[in-house]
C-alpha positions in Angstrom: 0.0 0.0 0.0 1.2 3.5 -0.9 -0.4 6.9 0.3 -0.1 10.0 -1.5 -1.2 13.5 -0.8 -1.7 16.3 -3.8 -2.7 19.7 -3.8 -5.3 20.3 -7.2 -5.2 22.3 -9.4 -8.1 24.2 -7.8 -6.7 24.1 -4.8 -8.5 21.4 -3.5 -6.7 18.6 -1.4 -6.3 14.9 -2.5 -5.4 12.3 -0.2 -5.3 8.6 -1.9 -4.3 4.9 -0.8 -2.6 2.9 -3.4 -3.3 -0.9 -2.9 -2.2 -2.5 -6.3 -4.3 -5.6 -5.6 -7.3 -4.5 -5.1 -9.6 -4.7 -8.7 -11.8 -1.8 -7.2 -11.4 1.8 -7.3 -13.5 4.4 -4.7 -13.4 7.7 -5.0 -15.4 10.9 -3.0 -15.2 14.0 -2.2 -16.5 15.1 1.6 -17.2 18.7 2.1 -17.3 21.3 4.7 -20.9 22.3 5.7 -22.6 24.4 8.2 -26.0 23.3 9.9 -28.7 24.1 7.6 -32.3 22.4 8.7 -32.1 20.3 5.9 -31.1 22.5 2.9 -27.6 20.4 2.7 -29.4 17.2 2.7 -31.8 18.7 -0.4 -28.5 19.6 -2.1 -27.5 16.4 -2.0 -30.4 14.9 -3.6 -30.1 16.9 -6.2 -26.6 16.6 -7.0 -28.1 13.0 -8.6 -30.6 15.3 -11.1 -29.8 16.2 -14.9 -29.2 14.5 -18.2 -25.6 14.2 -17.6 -25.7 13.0 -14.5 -28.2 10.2 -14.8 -26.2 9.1 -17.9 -23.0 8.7 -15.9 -24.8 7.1 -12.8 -26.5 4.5 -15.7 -23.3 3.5 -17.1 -21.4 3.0 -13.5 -24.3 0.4 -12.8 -24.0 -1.1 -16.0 -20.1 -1.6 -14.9 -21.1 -3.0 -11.6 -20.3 0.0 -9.5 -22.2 2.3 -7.5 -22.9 5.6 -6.6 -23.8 6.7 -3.1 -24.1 10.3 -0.9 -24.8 11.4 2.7 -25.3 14.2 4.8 -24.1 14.8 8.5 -24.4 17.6 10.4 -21.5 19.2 9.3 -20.4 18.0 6.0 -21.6 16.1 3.0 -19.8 13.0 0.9 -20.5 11.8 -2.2 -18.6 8.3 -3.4 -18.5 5.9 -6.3 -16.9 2.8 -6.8 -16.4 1.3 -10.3 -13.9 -1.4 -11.4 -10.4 -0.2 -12.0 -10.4 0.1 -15.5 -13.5 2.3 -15.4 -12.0 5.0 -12.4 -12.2 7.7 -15.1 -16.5 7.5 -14.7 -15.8 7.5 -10.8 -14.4 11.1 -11.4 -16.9 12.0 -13.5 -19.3 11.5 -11.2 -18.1 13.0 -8.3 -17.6 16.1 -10.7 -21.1 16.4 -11.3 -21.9 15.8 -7.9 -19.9 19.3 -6.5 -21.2 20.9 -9.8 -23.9 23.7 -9.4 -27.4 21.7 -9.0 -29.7 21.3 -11.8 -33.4 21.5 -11.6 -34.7 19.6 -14.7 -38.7 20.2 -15.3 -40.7 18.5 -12.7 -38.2 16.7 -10.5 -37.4 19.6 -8.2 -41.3 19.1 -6.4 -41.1 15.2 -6.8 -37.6 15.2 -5.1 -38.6 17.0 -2.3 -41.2 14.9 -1.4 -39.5 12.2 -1.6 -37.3 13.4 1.3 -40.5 13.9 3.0 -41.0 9.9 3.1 -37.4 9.5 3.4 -38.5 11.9 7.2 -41.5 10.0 7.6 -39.1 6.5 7.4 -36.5 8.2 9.5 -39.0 8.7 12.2 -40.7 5.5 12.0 -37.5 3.2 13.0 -35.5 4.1 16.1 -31.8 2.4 14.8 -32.2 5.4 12.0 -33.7 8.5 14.8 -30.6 7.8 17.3 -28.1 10.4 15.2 -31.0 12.9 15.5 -32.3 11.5 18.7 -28.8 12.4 20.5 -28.0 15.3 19.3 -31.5 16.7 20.1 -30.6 15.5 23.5 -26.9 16.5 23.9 -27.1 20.0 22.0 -29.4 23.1 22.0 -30.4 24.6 18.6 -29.7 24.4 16.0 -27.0 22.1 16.2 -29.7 20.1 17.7 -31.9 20.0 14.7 -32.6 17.1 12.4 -30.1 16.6 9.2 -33.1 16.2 7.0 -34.7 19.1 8.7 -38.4 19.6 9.4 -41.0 18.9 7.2 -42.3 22.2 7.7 -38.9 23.7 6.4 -38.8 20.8 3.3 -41.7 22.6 1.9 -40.5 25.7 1.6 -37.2 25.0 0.0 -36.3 26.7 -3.6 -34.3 25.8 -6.3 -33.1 29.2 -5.7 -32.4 28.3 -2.1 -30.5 25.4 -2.5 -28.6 27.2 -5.3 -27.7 30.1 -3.2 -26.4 27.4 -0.6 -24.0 25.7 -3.2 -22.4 28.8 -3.8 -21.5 29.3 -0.4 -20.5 26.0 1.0 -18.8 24.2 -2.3 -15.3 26.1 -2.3 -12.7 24.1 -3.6 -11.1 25.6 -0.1 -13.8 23.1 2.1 -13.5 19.5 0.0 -11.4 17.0 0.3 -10.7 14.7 -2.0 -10.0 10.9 -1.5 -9.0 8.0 -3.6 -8.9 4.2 -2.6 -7.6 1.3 -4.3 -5.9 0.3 -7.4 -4.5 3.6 -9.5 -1.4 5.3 -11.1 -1.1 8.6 -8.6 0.1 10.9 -11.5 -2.7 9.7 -14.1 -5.6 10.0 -11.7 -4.1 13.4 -10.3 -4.0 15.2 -14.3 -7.5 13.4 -15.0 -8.6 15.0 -12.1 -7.4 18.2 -12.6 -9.1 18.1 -16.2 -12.6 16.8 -14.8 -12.6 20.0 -12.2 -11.6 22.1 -14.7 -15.1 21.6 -15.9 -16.8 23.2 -12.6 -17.7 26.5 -12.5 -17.4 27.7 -8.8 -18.2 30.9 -7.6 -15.6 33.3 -7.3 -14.9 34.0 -3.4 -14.3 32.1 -0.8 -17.2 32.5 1.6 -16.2 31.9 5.2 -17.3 28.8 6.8 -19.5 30.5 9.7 -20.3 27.6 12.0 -21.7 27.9 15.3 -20.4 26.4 18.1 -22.3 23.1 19.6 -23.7 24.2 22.7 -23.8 20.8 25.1 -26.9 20.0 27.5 -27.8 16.8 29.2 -31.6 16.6 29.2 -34.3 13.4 29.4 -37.2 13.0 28.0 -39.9 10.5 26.1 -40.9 10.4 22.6 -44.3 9.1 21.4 -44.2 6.5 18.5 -47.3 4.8 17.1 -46.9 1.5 16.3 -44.4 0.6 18.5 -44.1 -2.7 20.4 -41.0 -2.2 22.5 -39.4 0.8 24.2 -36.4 2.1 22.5 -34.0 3.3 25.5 -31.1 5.7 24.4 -28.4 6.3 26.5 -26.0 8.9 25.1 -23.2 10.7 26.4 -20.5 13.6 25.6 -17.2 12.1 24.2 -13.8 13.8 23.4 -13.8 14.8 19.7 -11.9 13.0 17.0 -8.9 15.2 16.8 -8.8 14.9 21.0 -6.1 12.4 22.0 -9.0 10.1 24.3 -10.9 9.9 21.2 -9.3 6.0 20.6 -10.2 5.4 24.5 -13.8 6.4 23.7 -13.9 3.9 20.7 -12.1 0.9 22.9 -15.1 2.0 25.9 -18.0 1.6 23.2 -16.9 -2.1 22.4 -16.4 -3.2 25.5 -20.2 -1.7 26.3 -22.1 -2.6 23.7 -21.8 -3.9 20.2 -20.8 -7.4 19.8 -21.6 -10.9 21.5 -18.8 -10.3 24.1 -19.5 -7.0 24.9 -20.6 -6.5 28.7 -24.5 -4.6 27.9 -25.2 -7.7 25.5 -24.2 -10.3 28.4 -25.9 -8.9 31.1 -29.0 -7.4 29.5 -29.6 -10.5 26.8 -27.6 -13.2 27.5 -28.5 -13.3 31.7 -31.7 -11.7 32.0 -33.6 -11.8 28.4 -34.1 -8.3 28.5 -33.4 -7.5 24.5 -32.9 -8.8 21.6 -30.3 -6.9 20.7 -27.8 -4.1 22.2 -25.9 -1.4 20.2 -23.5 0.8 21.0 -22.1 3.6 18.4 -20.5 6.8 18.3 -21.3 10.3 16.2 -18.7 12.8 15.4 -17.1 15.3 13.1 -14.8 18.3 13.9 -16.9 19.9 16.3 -18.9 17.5 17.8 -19.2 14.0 19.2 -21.1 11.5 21.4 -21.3 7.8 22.3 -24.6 5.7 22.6 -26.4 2.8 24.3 -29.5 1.7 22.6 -32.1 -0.7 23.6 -35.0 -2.1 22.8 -37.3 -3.4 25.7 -40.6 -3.6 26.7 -41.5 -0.5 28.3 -41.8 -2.4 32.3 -38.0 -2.9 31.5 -36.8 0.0 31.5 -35.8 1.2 34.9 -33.6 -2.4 35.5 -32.3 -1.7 31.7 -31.4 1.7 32.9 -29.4 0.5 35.6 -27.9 -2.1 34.0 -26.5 1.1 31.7 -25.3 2.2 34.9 -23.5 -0.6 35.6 -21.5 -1.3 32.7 -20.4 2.4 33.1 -19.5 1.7 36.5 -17.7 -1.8 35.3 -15.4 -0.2 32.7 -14.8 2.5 35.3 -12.9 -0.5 37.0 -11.3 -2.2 34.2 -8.6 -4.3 34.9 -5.5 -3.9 32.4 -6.4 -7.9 31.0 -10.2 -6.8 30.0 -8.7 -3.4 28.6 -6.4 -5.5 26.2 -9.3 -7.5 25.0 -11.1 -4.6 24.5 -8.6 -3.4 22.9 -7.7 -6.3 20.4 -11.4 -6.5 19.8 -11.4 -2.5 18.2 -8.6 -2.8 16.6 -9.5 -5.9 15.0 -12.9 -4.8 14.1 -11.3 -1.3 12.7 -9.1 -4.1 10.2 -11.6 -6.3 8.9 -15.2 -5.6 9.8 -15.0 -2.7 6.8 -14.8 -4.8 3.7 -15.4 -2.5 0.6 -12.9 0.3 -0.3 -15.8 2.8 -0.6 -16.4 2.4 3.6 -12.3 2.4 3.9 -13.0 5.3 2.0 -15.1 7.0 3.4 -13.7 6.0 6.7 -10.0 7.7 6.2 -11.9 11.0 4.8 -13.8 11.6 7.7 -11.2 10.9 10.1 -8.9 13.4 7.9 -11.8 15.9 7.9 -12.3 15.4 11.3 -8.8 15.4 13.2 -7.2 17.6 10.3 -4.1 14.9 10.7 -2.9 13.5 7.0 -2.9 10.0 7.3 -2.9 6.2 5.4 -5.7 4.3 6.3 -4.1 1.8 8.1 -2.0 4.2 10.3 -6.0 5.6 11.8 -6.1 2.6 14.2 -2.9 4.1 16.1 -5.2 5.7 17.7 -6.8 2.8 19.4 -3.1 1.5 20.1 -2.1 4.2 21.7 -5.3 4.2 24.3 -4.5 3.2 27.6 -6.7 1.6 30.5 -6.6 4.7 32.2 -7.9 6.8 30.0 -11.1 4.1 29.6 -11.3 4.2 33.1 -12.0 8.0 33.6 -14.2 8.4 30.2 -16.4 5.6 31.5 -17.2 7.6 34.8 -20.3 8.9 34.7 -20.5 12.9 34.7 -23.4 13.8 33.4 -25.3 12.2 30.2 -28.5 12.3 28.6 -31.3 9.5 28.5 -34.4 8.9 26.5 -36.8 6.7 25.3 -39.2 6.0 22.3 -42.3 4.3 23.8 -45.7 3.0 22.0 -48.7 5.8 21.6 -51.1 3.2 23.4 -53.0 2.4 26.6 -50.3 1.6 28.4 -48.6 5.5 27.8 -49.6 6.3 31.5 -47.4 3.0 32.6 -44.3 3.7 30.3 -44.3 7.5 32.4 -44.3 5.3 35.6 -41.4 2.8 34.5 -39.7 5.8 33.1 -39.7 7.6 35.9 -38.1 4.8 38.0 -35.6 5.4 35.1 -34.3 8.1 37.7 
């Protein structure tokens, strides 16, 4: 493996991982966004839009690739994989993507509501509300506000909105470009440079005005017809990715939740029957980050699931130095191999390069969990201060699920 970093032509940086036998190439470009109830996530959509576009996207499937994009709350990627031989239709399409939107006849109204059902699906599944969940939770507005924004705001939005929105955020200045897989460095970085040559930015670089996350703990219950369980979230402040505890945080998650091993799944599923299943996860960018428990019970659960929360909190808090190290292997281990494609890798080494700011090969990022030590699990795992909440069935039993929550606390 070989890793390379260029400056573009625009200006732009490329960072890009040479693995000469891999018979995929992934490439994206991640960009620098400010919170926006929703008008980044529209963008997105419509960076798919347009006669050119849809003939690019047609012939990637036709040679087995595929193009993908996603929003987060404070940056956008878009990626494409493709066979090797084909990487010239991977830039291609990433250089339509950053292009300024098009609104072809009629597909501006029927993309927008289809965001609408992509809310409405959103809100009906709790593994998909806990990004939105927590952050509602752990940070006042608006960097509390949902990345797919309201509905209310939805309907409002312009093609001359989200135009006047490209122009500010997509500045060669605020993307980053990445590569991954099998390539020639120079011949991807002049057929690059030709492809962006193609994009008309606007002239200025606009600051990035972000405002600053402002943290709260607060607990509360959410209403959700046609539920059967409660959904318990448990989330929690965590050192941001550039932050040397970061890889503590990461080593703390698996030993919590996660996996068959982990100590929430044992003592919640394994000895009691409590769940079916127990996740733990994390959610950060440059200026923000959390951890996670979720759970889904039925709602006269919830105060023991609660404090079993507690309790694995309280366990890590007392980790010996052997469970550390198997916590340890166990992240690093599922850092190597549980990402198989090189778009995740991909997308994986961008965001940690967005996020930290530190150039670096993909398979230098799990340093960071190397270099975490027991203390350092020890004191994130002590509980000061988090945030709980629950999704909990719209039925009979609501007056019940506010007595079992209460015993929550």
């Amino acid at each position: 493996m070989t890793f390379h970093t260029r400056t573009l032509s625009n200006g732009s940086t490329l960072i890009a991982e040479e693995i000469p036998h891999e018979i995929n190439f992934a490439f994206g470009a991640k960009i620098a966004t400010t919170v926006s109830n929703g008008v980044a996530h529209a963008l997105e959509h419509m960076a798919f839009k347009g006669v050119n576009k849809d003939r690019v996207v047609k012939e990637i499937d036709r040679r087995s690739g595929m193009s993908n994009a996603a929003t987060y709350r404070e940056s956008t990627f878009y990626v494409s994989r493709v066979p090797a031989e084909y990487f010239k239709l991977a830039l291609s399409n990433i250089r339509h993507s950053i292009s300024k939107p098009l609104f072809p006849q009629g597909q501006f109204k029927t993309e927008m509501s289809v965001i609408l059902e992509e809310v409405s699906e959103w809100h009906d599944n709790p593994d998909a509300s806990v990004g939105d969940l927590s952050a509602e939770a752990l940070y006042k507005s608006p960097f509390g506000k949902p990345i797919l924004g309201s509905r209310t705001a939805i309907r409002s939005f312009t093609p001359q909105l989200l135009t006047e929105y490209w122009s500010k955020m997509y500045n060669p200045s605020r993307i980053l470009f990445g590569a991954f897989g099998k390539f020639n460095i120079e011949i991807l970085v002049g057929e690059l440079n030709e492809e962006l040559s193609k994009v008309s930015f606007k002239n200025g670089s606009h600051p990035l005005e972000k405002p600053s996350p402002k943290k709260k703990n607060s607990h509360f219950l959410v209403e959700r017809p046609g539920l059967d369980q409660a959904h318990l979230l448990f989330c929690r402040h965590m050192p941001l990715p550039k932050d040397e505890l970061y890889g503590s945080s990461e080593i703390l998650n698996h030993y919590l939740g996660g996996t068959s091993q982990s100590f929430l799944f044992r003592t919640i599923r394994e000895d009691r029957g409590l769940a079916y299943s127990v996740d733990a996860g994390r959610d950060g960018e440059t200026d923000h980050s959390c951890s996670y428990v979720l759970v889904g019970t039925d709602p006269k659960n919830m105060s023991l699931v609660g404090e079993l929360i507690r309790q694995g909190y309280n366990s890590a808090s007392k980790m010996t130095r052997k469970t550390f190290k198997e916590a340890q292997e166990i992240a690093v281990d599922r850092f190597k191999y549980n990402i198989e494609g090189p778009e995740e890798k991909l997308e994986e080494l961008v965001s940690y390069v967005f996020s930290t700011g530190r150039i670096t090969s993909y398979s230098d990022m799990a340093s960071d969990l190397k270099n975490a030590t027991v203390e350092q699990v020890r004191h994130l795992a002590k509980l000061n201060g988090h945030s709980t909440l629950a999704m909990i069935p719209t039925n009979k039993r609501k007056e019940k699920s506010q007595e079992y929550w209460d015993a929550v606390f």
